[in-house]
DSSP file (Angstrom, degrees, kcal/mol; ACC not computed):
  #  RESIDUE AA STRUCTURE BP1 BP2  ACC     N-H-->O    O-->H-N    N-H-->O    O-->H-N    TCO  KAPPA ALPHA  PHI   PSI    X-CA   Y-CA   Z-CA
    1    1 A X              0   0    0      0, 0.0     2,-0.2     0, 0.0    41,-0.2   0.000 360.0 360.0 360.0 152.4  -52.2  -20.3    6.1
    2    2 A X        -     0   0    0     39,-0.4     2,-0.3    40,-0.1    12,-0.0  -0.489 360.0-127.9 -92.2 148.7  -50.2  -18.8    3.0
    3    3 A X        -     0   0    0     -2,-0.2     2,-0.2     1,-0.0    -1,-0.0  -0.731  34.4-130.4 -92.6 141.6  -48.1  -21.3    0.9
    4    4 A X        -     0   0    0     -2,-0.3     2,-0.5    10,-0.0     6,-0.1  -0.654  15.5-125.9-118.9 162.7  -43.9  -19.9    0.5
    5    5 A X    >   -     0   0    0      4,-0.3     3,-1.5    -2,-0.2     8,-0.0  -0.931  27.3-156.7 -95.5 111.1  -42.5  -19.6   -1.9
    6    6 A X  T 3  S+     0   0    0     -2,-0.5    -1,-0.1     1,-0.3     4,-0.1   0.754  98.5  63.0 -78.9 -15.8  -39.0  -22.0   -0.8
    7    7 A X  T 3  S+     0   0    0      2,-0.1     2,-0.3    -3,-0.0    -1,-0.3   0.227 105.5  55.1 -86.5  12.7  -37.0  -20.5   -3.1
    8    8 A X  S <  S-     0   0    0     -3,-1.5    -3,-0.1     1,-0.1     5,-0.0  -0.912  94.2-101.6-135.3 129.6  -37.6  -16.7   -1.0
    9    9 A X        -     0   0    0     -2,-0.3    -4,-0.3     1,-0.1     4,-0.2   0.068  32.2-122.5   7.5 138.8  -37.0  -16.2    2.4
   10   10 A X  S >> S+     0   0    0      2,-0.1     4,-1.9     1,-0.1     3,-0.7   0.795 106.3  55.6 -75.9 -28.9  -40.4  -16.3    4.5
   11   11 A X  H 3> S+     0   0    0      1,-0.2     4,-3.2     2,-0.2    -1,-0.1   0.770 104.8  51.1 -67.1 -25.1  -40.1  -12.9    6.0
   12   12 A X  H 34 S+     0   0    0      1,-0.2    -1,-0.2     2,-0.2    -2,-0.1   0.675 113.6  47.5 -85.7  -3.1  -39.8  -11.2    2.7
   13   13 A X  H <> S+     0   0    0     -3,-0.7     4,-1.4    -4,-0.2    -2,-0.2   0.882 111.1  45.8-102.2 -38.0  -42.8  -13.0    1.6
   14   14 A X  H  X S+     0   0    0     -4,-1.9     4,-3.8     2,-0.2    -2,-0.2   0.821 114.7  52.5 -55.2 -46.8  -45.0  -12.3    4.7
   15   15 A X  H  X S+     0   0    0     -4,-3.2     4,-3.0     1,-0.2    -1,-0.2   0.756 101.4  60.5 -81.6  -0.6  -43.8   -8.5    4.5
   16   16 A X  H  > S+     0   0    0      2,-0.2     4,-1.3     1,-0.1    -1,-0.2   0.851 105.7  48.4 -76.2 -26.6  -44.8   -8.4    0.9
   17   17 A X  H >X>S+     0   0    0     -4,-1.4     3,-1.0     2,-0.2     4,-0.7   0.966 109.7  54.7 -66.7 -59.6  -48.3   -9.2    2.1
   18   18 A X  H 3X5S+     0   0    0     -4,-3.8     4,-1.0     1,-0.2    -2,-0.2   0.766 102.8  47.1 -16.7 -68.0  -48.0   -6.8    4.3
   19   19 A X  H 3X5S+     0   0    0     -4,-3.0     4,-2.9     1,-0.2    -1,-0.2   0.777 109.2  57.9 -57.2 -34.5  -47.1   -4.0    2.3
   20   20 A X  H <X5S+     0   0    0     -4,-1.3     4,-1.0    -3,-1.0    -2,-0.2   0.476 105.7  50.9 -86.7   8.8  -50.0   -4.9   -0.2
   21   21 A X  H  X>S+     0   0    0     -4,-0.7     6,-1.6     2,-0.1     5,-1.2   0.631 112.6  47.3-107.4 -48.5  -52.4   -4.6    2.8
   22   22 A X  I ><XS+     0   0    0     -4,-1.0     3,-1.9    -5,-0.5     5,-0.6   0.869 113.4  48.9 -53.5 -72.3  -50.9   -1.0    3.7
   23   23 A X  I 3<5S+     0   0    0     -4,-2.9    -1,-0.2     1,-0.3    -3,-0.1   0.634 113.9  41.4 -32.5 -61.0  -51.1    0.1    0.2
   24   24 A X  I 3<5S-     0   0    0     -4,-1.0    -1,-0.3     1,-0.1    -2,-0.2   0.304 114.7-113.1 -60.8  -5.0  -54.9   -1.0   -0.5
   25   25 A X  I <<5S+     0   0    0     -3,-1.9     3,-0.3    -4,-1.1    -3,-0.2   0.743  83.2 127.2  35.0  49.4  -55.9    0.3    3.0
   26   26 A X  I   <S+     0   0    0     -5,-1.2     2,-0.5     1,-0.3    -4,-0.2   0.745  79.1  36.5 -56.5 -41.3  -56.5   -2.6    4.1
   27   27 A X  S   <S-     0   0    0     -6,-1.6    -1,-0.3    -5,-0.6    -2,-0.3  -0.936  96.7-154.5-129.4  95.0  -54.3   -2.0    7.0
   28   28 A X    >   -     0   0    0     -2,-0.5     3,-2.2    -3,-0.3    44,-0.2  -0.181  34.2 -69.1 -48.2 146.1  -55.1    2.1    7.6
   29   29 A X  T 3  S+     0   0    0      1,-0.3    -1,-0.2    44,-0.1    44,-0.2  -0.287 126.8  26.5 -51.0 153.3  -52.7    4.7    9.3
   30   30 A X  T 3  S+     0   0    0     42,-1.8     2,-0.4     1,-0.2    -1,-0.3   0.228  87.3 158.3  85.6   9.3  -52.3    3.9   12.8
   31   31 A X    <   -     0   0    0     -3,-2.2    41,-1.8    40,-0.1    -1,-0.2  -0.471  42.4-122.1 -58.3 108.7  -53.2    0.2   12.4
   32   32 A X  B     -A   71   0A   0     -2,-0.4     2,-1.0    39,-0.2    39,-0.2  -0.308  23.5-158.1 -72.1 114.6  -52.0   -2.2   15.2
   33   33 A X        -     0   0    0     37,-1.1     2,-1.3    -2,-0.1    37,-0.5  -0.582   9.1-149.9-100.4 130.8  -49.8   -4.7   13.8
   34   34 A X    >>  -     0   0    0     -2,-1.0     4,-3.7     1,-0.2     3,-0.7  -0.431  21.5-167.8 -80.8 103.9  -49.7   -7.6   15.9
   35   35 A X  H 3> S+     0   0    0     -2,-1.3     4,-1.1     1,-0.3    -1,-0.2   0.749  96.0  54.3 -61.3  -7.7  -46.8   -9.8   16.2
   36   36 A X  H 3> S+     0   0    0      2,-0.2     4,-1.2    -3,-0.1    -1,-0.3   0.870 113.2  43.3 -87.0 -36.1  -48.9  -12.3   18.1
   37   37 A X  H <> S+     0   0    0     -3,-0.7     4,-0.6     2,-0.2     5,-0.2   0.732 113.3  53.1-101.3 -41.3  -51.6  -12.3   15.1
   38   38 A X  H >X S+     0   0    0     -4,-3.7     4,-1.4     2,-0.2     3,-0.5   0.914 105.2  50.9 -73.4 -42.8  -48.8  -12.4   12.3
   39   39 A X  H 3X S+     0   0    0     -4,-1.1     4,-3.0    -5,-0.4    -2,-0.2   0.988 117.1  42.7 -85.1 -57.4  -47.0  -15.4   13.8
   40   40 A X  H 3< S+     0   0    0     -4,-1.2    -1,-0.2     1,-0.2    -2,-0.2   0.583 118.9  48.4 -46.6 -11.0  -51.1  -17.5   13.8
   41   41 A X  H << S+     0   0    0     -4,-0.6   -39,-0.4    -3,-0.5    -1,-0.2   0.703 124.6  24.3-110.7 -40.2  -51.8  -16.2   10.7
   42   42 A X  H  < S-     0   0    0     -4,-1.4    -2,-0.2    -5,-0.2    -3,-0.2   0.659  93.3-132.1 -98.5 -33.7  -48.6  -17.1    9.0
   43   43 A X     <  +     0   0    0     -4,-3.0     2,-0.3    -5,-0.5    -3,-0.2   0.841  61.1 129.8  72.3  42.0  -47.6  -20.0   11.2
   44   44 A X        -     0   0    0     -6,-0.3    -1,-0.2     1,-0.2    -2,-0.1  -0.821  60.0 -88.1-127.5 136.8  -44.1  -18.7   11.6
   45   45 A X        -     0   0    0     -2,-0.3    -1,-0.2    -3,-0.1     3,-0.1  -0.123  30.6-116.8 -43.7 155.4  -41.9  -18.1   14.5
   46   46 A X  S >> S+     0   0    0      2,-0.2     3,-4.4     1,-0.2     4,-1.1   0.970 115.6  60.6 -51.8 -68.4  -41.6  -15.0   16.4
   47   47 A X  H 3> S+     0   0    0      1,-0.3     4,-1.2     2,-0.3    -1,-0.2   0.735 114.1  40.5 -17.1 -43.0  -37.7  -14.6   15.1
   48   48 A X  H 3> S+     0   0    0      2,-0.1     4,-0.6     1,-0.1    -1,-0.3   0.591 106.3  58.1-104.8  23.6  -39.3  -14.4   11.6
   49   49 A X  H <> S+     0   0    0     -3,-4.4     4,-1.2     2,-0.2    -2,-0.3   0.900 108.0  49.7-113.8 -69.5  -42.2  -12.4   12.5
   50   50 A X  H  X S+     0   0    0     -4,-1.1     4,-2.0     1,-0.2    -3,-0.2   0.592 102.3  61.7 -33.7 -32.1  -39.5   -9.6   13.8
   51   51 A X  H >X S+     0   0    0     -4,-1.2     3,-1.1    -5,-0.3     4,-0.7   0.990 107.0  46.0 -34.1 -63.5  -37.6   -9.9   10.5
   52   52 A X  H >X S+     0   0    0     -4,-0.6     3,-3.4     1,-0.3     4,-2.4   0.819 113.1  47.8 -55.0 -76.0  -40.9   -8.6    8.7
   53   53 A X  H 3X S+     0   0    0     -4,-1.2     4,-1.1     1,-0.3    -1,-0.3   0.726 108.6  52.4 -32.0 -53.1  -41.5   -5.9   11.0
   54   54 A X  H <X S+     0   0    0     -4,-2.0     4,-0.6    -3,-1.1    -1,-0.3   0.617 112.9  45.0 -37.8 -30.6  -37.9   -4.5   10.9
   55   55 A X  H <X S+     0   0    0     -3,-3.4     4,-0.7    -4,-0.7    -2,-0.2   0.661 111.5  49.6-100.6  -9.0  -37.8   -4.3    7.3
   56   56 A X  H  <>S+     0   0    0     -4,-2.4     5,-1.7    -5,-0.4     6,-1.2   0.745 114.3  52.0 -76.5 -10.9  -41.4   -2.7    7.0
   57   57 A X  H  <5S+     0   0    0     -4,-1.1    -3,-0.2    -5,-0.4    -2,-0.2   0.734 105.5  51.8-108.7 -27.0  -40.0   -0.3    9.7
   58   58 A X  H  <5S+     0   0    0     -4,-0.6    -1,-0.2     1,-0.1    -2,-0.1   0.526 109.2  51.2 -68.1 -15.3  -36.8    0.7    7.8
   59   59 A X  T  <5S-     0   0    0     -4,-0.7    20,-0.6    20,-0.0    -2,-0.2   0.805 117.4-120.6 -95.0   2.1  -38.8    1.5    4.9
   60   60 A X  T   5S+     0   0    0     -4,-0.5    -3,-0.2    18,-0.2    -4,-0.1   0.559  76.8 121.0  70.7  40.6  -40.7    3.4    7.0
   61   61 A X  S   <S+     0   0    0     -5,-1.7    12,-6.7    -6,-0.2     2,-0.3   0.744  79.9  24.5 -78.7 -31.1  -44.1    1.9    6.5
   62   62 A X  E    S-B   72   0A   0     -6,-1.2     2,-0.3    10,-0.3    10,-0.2  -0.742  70.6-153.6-129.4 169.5  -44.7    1.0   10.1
   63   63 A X  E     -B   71   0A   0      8,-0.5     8,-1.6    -2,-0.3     2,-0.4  -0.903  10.5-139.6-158.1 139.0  -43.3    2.5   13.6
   64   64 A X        -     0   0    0     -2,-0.3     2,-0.4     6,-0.2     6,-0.2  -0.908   9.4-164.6-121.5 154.6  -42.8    1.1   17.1
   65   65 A X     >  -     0   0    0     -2,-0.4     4,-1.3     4,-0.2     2,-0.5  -0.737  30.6-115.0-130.9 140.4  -43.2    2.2   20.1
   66   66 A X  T  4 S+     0   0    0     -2,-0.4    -2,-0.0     1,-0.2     0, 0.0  -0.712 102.0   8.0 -91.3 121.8  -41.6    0.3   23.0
   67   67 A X  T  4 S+     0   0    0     -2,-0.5    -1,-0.2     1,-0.1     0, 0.0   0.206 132.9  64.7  90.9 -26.4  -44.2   -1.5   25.8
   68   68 A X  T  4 S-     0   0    0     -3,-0.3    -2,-0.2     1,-0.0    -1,-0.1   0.880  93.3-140.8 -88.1 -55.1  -47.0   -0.3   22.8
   69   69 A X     <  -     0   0    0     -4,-1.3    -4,-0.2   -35,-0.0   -35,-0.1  -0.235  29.8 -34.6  91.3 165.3  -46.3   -2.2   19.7
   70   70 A X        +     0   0    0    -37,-0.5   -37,-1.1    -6,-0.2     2,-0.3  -0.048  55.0 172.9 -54.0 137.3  -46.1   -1.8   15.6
   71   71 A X  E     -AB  32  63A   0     -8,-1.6    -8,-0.5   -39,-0.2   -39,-0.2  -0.866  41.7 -93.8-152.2 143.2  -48.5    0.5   13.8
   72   72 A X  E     - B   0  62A   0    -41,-1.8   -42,-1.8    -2,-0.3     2,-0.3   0.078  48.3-119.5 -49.8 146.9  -48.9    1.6   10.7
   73   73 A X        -     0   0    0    -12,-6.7     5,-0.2   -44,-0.2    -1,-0.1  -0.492  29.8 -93.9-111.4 147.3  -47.2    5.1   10.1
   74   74 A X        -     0   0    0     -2,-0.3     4,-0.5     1,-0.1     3,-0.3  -0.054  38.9-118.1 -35.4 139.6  -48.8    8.3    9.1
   75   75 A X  S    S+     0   0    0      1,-0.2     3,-0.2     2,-0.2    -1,-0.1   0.757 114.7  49.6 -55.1 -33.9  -48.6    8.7    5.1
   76   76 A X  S    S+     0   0    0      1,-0.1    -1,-0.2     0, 0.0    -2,-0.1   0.887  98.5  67.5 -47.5 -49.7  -46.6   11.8    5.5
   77   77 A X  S    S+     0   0    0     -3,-0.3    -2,-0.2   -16,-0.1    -1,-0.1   0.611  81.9 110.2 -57.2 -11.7  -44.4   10.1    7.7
   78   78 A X        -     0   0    0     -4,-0.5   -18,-0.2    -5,-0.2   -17,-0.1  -0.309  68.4-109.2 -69.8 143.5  -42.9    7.6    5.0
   79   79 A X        -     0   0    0    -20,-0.6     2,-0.4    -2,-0.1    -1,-0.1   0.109  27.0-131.4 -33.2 157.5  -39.7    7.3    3.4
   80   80 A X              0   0    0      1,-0.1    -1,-0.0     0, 0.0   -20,-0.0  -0.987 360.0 360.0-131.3 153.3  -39.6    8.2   -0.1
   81   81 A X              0   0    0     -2,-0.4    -1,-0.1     0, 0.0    -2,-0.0   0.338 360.0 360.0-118.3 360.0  -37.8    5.5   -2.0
């Protein structure tokens, strides 16, 4: 389980992991992220498991699909920041 940072938010820390796993293509376009897998992996509530997804999904990193779930979004498909 990852050690926080207490002085950070947990969500922001979880989606920074996150992001470095998209980047490295660790976590490939169309890669299902699982909020059930993020909350066992992190040991975090659902509540903060939704943060992380919402802001990876405004930056346009990720996209969800209702009754489907998160996945990583096509490279084109991204924001530019």
């Amino acid at each position: 389980m990852m050690e926080f940072n207490p002085t950070r938010p947990k969500w922001a820390q979880i989606a920074e992991v996150i992001r470095k796993r998209i980047a490295t293509g660790e976590y490939p376009e169309h890669h299902k992220i699982s909020e059930v897998r993020l909350e066992e992996e992190f040991g975090v509530a659902r509540g903060t498991v939704r943060k992380v997804t919402a802001a990876l999904r405004e930056e346009g990193l990720i996209i969800t699909t209702q009754g489907m779930g998160s996945f990583v979004a096509e490279r084109g498909g991204r924001k530019r920041g």
